[in-house]
C-alpha positions as CSV (number, residue, x, y, z in Angstrom):
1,X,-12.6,-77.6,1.9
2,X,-12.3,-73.9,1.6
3,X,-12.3,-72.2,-2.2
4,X,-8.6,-72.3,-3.9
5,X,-7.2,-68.8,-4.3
6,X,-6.2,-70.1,-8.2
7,X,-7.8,-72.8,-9.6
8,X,-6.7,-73.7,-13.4
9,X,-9.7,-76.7,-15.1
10,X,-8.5,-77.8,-18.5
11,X,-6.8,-74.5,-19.6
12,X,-5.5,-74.7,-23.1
13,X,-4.2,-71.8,-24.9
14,X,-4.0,-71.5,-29.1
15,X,-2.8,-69.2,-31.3
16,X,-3.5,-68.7,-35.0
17,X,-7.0,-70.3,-34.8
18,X,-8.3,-71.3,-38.1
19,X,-5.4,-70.9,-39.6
20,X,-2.6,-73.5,-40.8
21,X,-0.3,-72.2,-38.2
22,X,-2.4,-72.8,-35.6
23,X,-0.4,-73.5,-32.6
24,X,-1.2,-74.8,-29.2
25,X,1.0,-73.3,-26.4
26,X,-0.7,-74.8,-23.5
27,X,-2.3,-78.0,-23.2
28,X,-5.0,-78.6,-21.1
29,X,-3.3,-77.6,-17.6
30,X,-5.0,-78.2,-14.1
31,X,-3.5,-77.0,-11.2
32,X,-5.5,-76.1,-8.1
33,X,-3.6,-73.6,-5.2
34,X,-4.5,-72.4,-1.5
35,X,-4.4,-69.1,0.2
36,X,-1.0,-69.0,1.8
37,X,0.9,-71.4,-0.8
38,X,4.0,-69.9,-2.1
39,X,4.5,-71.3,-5.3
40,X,7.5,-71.8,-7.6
41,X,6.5,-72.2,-11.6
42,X,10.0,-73.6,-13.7
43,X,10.6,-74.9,-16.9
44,X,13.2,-74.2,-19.6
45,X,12.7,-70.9,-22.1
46,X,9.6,-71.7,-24.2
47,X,7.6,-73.8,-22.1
48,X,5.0,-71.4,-22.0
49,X,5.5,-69.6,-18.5
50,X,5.2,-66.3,-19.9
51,X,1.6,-67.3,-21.3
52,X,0.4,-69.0,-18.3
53,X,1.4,-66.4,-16.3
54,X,-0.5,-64.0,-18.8
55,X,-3.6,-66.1,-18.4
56,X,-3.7,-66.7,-14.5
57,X,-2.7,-62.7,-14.6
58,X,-5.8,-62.2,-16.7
59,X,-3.5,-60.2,-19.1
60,X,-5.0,-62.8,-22.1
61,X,-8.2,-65.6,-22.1
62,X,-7.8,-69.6,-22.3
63,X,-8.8,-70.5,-25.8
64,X,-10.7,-73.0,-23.6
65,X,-10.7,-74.4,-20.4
66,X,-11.7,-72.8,-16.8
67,X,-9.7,-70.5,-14.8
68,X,-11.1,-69.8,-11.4
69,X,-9.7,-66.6,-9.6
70,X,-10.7,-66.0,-6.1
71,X,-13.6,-68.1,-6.0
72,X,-14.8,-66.0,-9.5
73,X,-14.9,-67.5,-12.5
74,X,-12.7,-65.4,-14.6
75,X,-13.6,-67.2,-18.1
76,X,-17.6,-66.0,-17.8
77,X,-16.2,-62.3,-17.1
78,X,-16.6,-59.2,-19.6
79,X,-13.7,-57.4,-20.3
80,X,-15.0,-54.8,-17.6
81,X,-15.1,-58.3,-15.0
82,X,-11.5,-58.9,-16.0
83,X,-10.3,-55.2,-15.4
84,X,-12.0,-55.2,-11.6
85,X,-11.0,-58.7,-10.8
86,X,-7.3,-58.0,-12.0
87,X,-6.8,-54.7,-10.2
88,X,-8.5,-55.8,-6.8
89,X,-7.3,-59.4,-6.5
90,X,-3.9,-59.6,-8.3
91,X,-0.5,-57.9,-7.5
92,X,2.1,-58.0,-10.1
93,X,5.8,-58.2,-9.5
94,X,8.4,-58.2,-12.8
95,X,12.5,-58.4,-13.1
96,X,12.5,-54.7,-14.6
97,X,10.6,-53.5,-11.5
98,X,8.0,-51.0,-14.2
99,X,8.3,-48.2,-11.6
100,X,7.5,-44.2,-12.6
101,X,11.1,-43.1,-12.0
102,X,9.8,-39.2,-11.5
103,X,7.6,-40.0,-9.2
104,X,8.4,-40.9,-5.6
105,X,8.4,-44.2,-3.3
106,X,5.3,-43.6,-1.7
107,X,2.9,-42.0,-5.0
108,X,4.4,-45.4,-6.7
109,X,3.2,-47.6,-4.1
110,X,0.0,-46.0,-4.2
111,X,-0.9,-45.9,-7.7
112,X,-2.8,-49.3,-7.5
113,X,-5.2,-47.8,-5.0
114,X,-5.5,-44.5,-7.1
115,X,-6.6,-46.6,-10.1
116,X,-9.0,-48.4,-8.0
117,X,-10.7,-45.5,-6.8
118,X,-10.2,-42.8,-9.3
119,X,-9.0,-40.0,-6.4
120,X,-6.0,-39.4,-4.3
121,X,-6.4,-39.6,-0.3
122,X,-4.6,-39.8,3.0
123,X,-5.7,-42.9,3.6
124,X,-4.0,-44.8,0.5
125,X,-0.8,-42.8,1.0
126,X,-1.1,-43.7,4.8
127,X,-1.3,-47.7,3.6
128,X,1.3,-47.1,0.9
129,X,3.5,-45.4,3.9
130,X,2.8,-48.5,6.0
131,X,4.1,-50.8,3.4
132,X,7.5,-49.2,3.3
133,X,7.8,-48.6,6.7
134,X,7.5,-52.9,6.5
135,X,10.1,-52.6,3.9
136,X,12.6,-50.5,5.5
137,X,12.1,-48.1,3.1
138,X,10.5,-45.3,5.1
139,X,13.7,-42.8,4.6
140,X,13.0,-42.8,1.1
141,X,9.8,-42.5,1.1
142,X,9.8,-38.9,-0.5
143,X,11.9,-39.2,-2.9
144,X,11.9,-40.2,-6.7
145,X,12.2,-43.9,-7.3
146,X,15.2,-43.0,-10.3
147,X,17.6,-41.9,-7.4
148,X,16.9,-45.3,-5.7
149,X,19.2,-48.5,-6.1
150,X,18.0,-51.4,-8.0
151,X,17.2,-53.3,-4.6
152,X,15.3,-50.9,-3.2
153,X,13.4,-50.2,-6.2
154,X,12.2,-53.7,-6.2
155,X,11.6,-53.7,-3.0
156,X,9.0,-50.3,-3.9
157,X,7.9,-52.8,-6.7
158,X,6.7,-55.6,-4.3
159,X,4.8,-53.2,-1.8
160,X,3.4,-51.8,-4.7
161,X,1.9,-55.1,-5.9
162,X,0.7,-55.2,-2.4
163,X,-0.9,-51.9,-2.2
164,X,-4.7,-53.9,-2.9
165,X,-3.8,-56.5,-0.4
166,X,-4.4,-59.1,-3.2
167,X,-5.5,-63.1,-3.1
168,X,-2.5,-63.6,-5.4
169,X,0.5,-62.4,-6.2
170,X,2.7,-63.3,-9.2
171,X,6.2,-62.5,-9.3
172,X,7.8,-63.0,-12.8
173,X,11.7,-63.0,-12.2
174,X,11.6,-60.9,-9.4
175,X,15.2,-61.1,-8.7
176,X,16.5,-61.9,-12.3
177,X,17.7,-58.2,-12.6
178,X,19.0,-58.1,-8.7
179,X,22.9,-59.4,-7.1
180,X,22.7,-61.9,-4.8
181,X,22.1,-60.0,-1.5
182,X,19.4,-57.6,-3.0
183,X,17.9,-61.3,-4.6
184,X,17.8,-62.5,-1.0
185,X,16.3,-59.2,0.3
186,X,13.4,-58.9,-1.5
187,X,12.8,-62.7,-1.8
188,X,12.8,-62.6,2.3
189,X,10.5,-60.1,2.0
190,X,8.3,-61.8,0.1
191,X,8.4,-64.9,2.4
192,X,7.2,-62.8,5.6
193,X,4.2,-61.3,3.5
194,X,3.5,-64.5,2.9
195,X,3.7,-66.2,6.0
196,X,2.6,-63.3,7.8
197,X,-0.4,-62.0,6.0
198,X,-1.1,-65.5,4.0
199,X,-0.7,-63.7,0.8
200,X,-0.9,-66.8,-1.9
201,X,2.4,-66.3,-4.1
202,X,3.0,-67.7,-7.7
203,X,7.0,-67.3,-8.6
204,X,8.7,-67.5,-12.3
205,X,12.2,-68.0,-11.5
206,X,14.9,-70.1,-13.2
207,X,17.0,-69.6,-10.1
208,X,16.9,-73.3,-8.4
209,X,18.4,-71.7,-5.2
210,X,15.6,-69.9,-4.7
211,X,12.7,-72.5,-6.4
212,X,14.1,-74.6,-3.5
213,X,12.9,-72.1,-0.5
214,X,9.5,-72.0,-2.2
215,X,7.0,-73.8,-0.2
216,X,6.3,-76.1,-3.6
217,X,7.5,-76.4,-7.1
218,X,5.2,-76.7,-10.2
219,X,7.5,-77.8,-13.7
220,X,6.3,-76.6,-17.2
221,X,7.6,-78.4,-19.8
222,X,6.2,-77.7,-23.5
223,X,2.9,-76.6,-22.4
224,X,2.2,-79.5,-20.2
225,X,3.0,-79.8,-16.1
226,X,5.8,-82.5,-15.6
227,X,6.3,-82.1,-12.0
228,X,4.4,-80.7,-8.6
229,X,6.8,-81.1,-5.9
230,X,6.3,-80.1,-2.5
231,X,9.5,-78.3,-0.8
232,X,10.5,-81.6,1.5
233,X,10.7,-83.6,-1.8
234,X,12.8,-81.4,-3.5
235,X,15.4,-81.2,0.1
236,X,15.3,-85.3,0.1
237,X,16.2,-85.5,-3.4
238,X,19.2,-82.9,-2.8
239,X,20.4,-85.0,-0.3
């Protein structure tokens, strides 16, 4: 059986330690998903989303537990392992889209690769060109992301966190901030990436419509999975 692109072993996460308010958010979670999943990740407002996400971002460390990232163990990483791992296998995706408004489609885009490598090129602005040409965003490709509407700047946002052609992406609420036709845009785009390119997608959302077009749903409730429903269970039990 080939490697998982996320693997999660007995991930629990505490806060406080050694304290009297010591708190455990998450409680000894395993979840194990393949390149070219799309995933959806629900659960009500405190069920600790924010800090999985956090963890399997590699934004924070499992107080214990093993997180596997890409067939690397993340939780035997320095900090310096954690920084390369992050920026080379991970694209990020958030509701308020975390652009630099004064600088333009295409230097945002490429900023991932820039950080990577320290110097500016052709060839990342070329790949960052490419990626909006897929996003029908090539006639804005010049100009600064501030004069751009709130669909296309998420739309900048997800080629961006594709700019490293990552294992994983996560998408935190990607179309919390968006109406329902710029929702459906950028979620379709996500869907061909990933069925095109096999990118493995992770999705915060509290937006049942679209949890149901993800390819399987994974419930959080109080730090604890409750559910792990592939999409045709979720369509029979709609019916």
């Amino acid at each position: 059986m080939a490697e998982p692109v996320l693997l999660l072993e007995q991930v629990r996460k505490s806060y406080a330690i050694g304290t009297p308010v010591e708190t455990e958010v998450l409680h000894g979670l395993d979840l194990r998903i393949e390149q070219g999943e799309f995933v959806a990740l629900i659960g009500p407002s405190g069920s600790g989303k924010s800090t999985l996400l956090n963890l399997v971002g590699l934004l924070d460390r499992p107080t214990s537990g093993r997180l596997v990232l890409h067939g690397e163990d993340a939780t035997s990483l320095d900090d310096d392992g954690i920084t390369r791992l992050r920026g080379r296998a991970i694209g990020f995706v958030f509701q308020y889209h975390h652009l630099i408004s004064a600088f333009t489609a295409v230097e945002n885009v490429a900023m991932p690769i820039l950080v990577d490598r320290g110097f500016p090129n052709e060839e990342m602005f070329a790949r960052a060109g490419t990626l909006l040409d897929q996003f029908r965003l090539s006639r804005w490709r010049d100009q600064p992301v501030g004069q751009l509407s709130g669909g296309q700047q998420q739309r900048v946002a997800i080629a961006r966190a594709l700019a490293m052609n990552p294992a994983l992406v996560l998408a935190d609420e990607p179309t919390g901030n968006l109406d329902t036709k710029s929702a459906d845009i950028a979620f379709d785009l996500m869907r061909e990436i990933n069925e095109t390119r096999r990118t493995t997608f992770l999705v915060v959302t509290h937006d049942p419509r679209l949890a149901r077009r993800c390819d399987r749903i994974v419930e959080l409730v109080d730090g604890r999975f409750t559910a792990d429903r592939t999409n045709v269970a979720v369509r029979e039990e709609a019916v």
